[in-house]
Wavefront OBJ file of the C-alpha trace (Angstrom):
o trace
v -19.740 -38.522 2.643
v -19.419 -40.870 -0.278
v -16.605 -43.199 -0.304
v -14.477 -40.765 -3.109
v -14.082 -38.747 -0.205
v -10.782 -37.322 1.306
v -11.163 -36.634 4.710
v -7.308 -34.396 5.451
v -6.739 -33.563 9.275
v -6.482 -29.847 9.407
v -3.755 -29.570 12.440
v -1.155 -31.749 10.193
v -2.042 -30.476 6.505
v 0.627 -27.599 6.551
v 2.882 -28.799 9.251
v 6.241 -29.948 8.713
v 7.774 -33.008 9.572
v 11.228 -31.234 10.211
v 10.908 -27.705 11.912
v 13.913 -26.579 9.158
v 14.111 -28.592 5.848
v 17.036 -26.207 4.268
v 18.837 -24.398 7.312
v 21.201 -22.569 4.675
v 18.420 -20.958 2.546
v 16.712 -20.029 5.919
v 19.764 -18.372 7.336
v 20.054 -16.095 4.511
v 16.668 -14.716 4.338
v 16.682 -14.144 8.075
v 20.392 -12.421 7.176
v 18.505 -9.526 4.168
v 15.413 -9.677 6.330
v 14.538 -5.722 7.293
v 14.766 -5.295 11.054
v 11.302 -5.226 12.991
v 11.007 -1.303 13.296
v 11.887 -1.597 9.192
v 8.856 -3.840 8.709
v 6.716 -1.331 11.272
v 6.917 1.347 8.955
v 6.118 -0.846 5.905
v 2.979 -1.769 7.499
v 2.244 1.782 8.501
v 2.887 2.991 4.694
v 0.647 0.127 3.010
v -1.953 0.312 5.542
v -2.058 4.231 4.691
v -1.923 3.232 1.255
v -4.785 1.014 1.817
v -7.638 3.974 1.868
v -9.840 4.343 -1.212
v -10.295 8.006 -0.524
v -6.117 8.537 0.110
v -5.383 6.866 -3.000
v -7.654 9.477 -4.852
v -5.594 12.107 -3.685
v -2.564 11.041 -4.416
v -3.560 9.762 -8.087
v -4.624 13.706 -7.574
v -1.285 15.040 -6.922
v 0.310 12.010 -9.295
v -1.353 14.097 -12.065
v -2.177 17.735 -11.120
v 0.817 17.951 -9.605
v 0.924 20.658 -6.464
v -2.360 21.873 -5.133
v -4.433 23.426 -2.512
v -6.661 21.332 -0.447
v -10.264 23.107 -2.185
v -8.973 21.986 -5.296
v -8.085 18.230 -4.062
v -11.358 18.563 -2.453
v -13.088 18.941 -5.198
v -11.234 16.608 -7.797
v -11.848 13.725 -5.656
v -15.229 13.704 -4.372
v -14.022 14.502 -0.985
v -15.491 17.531 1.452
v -12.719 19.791 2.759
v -12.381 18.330 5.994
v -12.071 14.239 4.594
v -9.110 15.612 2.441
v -7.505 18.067 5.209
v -8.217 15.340 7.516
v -6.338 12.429 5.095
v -3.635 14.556 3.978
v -2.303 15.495 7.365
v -2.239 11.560 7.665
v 0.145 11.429 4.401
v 2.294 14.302 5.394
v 2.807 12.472 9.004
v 4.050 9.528 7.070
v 5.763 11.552 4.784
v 3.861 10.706 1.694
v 3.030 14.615 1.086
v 4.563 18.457 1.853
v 2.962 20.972 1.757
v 3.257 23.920 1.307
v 1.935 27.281 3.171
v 1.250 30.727 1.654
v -0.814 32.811 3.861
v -3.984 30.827 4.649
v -3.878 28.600 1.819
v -1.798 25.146 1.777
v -0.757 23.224 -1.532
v 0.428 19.918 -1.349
v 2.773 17.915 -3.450
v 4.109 14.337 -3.270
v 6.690 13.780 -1.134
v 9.163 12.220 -3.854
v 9.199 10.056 -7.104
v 8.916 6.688 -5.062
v 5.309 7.471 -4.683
v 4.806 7.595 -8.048
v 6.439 4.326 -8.186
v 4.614 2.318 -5.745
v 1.182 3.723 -7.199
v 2.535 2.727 -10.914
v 3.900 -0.835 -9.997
v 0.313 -1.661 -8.073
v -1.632 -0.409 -11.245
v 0.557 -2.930 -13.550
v 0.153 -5.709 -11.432
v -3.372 -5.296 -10.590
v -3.881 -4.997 -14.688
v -1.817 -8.086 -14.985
v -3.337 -10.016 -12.492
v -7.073 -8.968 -14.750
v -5.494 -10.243 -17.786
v -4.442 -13.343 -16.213
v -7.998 -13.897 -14.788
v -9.308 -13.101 -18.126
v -7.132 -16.003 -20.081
v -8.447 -18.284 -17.661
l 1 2 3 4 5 6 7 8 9 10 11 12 13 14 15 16 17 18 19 20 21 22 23 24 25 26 27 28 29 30 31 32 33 34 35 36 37 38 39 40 41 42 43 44 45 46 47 48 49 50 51 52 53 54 55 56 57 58 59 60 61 62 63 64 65 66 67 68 69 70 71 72 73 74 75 76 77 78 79 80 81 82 83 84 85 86 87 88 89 90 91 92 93 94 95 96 97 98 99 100 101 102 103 104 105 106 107 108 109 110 111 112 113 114 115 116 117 118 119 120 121 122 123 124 125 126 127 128 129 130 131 132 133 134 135
């Protein structure tokens, strides 16, 4: 170490020196706080969201709108059983329906809010590349 060094103690770098600086402002986020089961099912959704080969088939059904598992099979690189497989994962989470006639199922989103999660990540993940490109 040269002596421009800055040797910072690792235990006290983010600790407080009060354990609540603004008790007010900290009582009303823990009052609009969701409830633990609420944040559960949060995690659930963005940890099913968080699957390459998911996200292909819903940016599937975002544009082709309903269809039959061969056909979401085949428009996203995946074999029959990876897509039967990962949409019975989005219609236990409610993220698909499907639909049944004779052998053959079609899915569909489940409703417009996953059309709006899916469009708010793509605008902030382009954002967040223009802002790295400014830099």
């Amino acid at each position: 170490m040269n002596d421009r060094s800055i040797v910072v103690d690792i235990e006290t770098a983010d600790s407080c020196v009060l354990p609540v600086v603004d008790a007010d402002r900290v009582e009303s986020v823990r009052r609009v706080m969701p409830g633990p089961e609420t944040m559960e099912d949060l995690a659930q959704i963005f940890g099913l969201l968080s699957d390459p080969g998911r996200l292909r088939l819903i940016a599937a059904l975002l544009e082709g709108g309903e269809m039959c598992v061969c056909d979401l099979a085949a428009a996203t690189g995946h074999s029959m059983s990876a897509a039967s497989h990962a949409l019975r994962l989005l219609r236990a989470h409610n993220v698909v329906k499907v639909r049944r006639t004779g052998r053959m199922a079609y899915y569909r989103l489940a409703d417009s809010h996953v059309r709006l999660l899916f469009d708010l990540a793509i605008t902030h993940i382009t954002h967040e590349e223009k802002d790295r490109d400014d830099e």
